[in-house]
VOPAGU-2260 file (C-alpha; in pm, 1 decimal, decimal comma):
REM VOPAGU-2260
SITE   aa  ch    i         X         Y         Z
SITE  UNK   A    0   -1648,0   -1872,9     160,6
SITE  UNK   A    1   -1789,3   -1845,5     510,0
SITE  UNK   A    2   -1691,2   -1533,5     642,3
SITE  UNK   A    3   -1737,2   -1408,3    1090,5
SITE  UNK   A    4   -1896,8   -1088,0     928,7
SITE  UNK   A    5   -2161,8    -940,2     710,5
SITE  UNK   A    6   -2127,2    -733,8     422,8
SITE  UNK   A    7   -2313,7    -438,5     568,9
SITE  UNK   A    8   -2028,9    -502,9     906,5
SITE  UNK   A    9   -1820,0    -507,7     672,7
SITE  UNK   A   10   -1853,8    -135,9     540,0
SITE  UNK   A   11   -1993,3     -70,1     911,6
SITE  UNK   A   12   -1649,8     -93,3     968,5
SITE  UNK   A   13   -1479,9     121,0     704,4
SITE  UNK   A   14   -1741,8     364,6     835,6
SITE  UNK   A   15   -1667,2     431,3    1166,3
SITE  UNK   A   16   -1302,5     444,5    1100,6
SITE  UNK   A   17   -1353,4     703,3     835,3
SITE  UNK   A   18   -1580,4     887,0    1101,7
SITE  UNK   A   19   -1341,9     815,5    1386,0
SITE  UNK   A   20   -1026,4     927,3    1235,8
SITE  UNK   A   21   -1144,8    1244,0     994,5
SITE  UNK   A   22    -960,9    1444,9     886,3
SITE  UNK   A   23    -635,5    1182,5     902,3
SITE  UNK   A   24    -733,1    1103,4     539,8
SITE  UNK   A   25    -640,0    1409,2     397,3
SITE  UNK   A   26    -273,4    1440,9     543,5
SITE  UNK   A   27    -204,4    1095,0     512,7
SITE  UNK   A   28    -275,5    1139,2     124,8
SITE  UNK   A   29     -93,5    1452,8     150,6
SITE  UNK   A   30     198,3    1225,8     222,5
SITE  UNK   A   31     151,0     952,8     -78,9
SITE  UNK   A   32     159,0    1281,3    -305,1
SITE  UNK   A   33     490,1    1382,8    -144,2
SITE  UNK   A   34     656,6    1099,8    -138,8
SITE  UNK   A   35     625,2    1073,9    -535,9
SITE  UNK   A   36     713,3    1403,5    -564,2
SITE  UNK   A   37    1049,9    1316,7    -367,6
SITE  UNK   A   38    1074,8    1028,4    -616,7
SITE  UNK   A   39    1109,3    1283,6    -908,5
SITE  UNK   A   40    1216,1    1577,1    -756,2
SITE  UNK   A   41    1430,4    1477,4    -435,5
SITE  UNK   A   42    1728,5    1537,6    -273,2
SITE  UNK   A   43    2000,8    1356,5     -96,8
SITE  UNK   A   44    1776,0    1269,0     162,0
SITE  UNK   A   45    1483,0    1183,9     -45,4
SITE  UNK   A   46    1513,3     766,2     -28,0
SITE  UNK   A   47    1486,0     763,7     400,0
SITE  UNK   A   48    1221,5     999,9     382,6
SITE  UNK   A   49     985,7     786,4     136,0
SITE  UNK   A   50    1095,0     450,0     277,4
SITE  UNK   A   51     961,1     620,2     614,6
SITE  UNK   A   52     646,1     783,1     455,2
SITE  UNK   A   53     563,8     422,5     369,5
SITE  UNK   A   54     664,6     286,4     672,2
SITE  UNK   A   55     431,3     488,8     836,5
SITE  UNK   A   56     150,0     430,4     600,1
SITE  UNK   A   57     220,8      62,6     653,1
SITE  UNK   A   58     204,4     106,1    1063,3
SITE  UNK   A   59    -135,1     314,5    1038,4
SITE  UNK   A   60    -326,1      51,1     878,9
SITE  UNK   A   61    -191,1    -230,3    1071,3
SITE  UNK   A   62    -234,3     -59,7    1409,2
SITE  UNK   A   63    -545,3     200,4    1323,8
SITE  UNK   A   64    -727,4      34,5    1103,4
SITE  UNK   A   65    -649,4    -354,0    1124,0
SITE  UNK   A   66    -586,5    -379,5    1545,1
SITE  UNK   A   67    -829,1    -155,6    1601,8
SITE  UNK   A   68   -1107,8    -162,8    1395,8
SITE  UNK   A   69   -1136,9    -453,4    1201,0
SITE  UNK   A   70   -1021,6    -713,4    1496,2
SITE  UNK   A   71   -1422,9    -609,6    1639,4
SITE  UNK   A   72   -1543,9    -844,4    1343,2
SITE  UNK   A   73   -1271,9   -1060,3    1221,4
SITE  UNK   A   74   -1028,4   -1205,5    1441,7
SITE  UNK   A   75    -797,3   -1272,7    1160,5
SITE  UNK   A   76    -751,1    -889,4    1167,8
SITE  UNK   A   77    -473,2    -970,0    1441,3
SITE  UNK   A   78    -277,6   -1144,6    1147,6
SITE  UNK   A   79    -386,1    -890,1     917,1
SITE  UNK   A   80    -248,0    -628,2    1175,2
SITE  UNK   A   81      80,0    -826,0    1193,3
SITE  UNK   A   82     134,3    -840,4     780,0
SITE  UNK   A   83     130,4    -462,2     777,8
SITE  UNK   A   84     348,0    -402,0    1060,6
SITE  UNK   A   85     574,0    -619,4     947,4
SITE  UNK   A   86     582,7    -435,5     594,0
SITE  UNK   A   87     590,0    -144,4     784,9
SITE  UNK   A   88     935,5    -293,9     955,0
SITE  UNK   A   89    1074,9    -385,2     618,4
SITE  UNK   A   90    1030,1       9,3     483,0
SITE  UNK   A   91    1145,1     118,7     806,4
SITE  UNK   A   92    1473,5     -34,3     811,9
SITE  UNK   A   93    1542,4      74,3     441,3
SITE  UNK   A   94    1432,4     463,1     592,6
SITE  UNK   A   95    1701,3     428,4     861,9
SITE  UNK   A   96    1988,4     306,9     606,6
SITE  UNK   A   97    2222,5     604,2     529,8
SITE  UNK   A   98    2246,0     406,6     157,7
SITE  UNK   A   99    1872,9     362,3     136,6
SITE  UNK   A  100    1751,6     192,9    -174,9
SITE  UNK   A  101    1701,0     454,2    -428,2
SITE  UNK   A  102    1381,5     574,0    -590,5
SITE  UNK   A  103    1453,2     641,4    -963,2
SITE  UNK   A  104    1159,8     701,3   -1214,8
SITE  UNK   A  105    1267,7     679,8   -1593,2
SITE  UNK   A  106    1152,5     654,3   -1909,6
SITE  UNK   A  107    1098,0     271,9   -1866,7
SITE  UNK   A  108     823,7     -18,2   -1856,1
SITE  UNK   A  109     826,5     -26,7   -1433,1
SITE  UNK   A  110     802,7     329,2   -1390,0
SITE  UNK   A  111     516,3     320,1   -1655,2
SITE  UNK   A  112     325,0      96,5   -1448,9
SITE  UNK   A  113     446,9     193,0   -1068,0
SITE  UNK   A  114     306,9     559,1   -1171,5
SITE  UNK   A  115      -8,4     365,9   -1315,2
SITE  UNK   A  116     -32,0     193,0   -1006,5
SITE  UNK   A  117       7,3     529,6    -794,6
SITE  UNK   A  118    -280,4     710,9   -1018,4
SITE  UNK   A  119    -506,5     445,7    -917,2
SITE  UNK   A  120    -483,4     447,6    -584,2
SITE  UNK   A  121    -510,9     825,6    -538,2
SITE  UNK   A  122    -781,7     890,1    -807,3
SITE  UNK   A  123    -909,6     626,8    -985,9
SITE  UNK   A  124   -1006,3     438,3    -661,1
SITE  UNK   A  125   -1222,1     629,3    -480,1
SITE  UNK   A  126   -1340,6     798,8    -786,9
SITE  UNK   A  127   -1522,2     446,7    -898,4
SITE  UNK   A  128   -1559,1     367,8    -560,0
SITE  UNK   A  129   -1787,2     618,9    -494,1
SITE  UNK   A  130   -1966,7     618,7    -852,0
SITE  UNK   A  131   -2028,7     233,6    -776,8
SITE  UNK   A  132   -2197,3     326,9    -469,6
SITE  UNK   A  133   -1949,4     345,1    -211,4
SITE  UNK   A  134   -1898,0     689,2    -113,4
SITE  UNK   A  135   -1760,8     857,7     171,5
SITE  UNK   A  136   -1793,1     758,1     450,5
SITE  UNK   A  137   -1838,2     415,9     333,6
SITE  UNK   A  138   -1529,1     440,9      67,9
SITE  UNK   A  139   -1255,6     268,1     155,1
SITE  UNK   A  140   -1049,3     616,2     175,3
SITE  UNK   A  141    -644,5     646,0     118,0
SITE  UNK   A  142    -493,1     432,0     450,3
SITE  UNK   A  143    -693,8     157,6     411,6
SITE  UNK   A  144    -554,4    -143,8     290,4
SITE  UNK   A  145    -609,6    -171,1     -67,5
SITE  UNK   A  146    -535,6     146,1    -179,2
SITE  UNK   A  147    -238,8     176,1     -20,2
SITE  UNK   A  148    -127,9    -164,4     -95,1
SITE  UNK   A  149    -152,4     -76,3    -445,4
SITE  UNK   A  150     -13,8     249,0    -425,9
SITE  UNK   A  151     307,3     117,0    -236,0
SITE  UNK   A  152     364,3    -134,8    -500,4
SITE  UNK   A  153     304,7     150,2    -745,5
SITE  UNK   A  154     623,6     323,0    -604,7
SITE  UNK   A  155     846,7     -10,2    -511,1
SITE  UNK   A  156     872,8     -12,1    -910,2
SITE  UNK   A  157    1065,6     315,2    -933,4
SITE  UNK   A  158    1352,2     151,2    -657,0
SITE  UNK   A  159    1650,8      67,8    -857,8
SITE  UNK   A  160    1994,9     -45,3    -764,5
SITE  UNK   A  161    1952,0    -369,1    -509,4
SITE  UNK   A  162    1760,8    -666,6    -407,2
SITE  UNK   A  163    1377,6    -506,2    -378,6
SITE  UNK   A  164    1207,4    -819,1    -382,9
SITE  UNK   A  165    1186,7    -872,7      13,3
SITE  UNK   A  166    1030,7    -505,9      25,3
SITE  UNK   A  167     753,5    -641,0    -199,2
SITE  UNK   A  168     620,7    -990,6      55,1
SITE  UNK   A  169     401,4    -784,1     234,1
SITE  UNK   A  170     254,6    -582,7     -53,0
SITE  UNK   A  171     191,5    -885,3    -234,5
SITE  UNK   A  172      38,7   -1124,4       7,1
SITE  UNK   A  173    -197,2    -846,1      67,5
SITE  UNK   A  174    -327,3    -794,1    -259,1
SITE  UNK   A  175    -379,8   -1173,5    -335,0
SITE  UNK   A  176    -571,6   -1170,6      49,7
SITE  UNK   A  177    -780,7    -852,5     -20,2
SITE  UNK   A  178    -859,9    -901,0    -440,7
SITE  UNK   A  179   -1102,0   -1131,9    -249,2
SITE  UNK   A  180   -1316,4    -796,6    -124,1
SITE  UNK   A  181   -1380,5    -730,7    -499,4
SITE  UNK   A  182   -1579,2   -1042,2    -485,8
SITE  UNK   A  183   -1675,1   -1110,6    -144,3
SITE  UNK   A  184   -1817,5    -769,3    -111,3
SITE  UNK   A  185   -1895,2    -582,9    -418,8
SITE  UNK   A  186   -1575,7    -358,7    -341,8
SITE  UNK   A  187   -1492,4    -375,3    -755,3
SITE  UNK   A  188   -1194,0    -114,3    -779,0
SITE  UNK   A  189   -1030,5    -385,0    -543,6
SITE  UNK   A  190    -987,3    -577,0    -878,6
SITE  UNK   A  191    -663,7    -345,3    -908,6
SITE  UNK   A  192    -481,2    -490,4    -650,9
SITE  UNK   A  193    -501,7    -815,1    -904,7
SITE  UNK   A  194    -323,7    -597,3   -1117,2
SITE  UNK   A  195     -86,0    -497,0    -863,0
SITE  UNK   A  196     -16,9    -798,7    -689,7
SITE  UNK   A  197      73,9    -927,1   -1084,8
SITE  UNK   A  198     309,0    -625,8   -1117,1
SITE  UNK   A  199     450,4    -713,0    -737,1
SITE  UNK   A  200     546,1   -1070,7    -824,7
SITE  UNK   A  201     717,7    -972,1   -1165,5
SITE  UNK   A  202     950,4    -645,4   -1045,5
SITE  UNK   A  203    1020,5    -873,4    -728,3
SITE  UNK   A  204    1123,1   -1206,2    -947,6
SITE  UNK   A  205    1362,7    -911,3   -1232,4
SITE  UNK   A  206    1519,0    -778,0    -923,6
SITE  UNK   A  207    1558,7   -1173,9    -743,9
SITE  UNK   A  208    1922,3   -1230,8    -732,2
SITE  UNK   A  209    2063,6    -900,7    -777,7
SITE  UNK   A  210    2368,9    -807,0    -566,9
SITE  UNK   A  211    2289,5    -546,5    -323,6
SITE  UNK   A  212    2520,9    -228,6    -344,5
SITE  UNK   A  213    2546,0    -273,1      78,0
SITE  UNK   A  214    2715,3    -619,0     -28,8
SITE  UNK   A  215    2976,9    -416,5    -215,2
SITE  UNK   A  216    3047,6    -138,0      74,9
């Protein structure tokens, strides 16, 4: 594949947005962590409040990272830009429902692998990232793309009680567009959003056809 940029742009890139935005990395994973700690441990409020953690996750890497930092290389980065913000939109509209979609971990198979999914991105990601040469600043830190990608499809498996597979188009799409860093650039942890992407399509098609709990108010 023919690509507008070079590998070493490439992590040029991831670079000087690491060095540009330091330390936004830390609160932003600050968040991920408290928004599955809502999941388990919440309160009345706790749905809005996650639905708009990942809203704004979704908003920071469209508009910080994708518009502008990665348009200065790859003009599909405007499209890029307008997938996130779009998921972003989706999130945000559950956040400002007063019957927002629930976030219900159980002993079950999706919660198994959404809290899989969630360990990855926060550990096991930059962890091999950096041991197969990628470190900091050139590690594709927490609200970047992939990572968060597959850490928000990690937690769309613990919704229960509607139609969630809208709130995973974005996710998805994403992790079939960048599984392709894992081979176009040696980025190999990026394998996992295979994985995730997988996971995306198969809670999305179980909860397909569903009837909304809005649909009965």
């Amino acid at each position: 594949m023919q690509l507008p940029f070079s590998i070493e742009q490439f992590f040029e890139i991831i670079r000087n947005y690491n060095v540009a935005v330091w330390p936004a990395q830390l609160p932003l994973t600050l968040l991920a962590v408290g928004a599955v700690a809502l999941a388990w441990w919440g309160r009345a409020w706790s749905a809005r409040a996650i639905w708009g953690t990942l809203a704004f996750l979704w908003a920071w890497t469209g508009v910080v990272y994708q518009l502008a930092f990665f348009t200065s290389i790859n003009p599909a980065a405007y499209a890029f830009g307008a997938l996130f913000l779009l998921g972003s939109a989706a999130f945000l509209g559950q956040a400002m429902r007063s019957n927002a979609l629930p976030f219900t971990p159980s002993r079950d198979a999706a919660t198994g692998v959404g809290l899989a999914l969630i360990a990855y991105a926060l550990v096991v990601y930059p962890v091999w990232s950096t041991v197969g040469g990628h470190a900091y600043p050139d590690l594709p830190t927490f609200g970047l793309p992939c990572p968060t990608t597959i850490f928000t499809i990690g937690m769309l498996a613990m919704v229960r009680g509607g139609r969630t597979w809208p709130l995973f188009v974005a996710p998805v799409v994403w992790s079939m567009i960048g599984l392709q860093a894992a081979f176009l650039f040696g980025v190999v942890p990026d394998l996992g959003l295979g994985v995730a992407g997988l996971a995306g399509i198969a809670l999305a098609l179980r909860s397909r056809g569903r009837a909304s709990p809005v649909a009965h108010a």
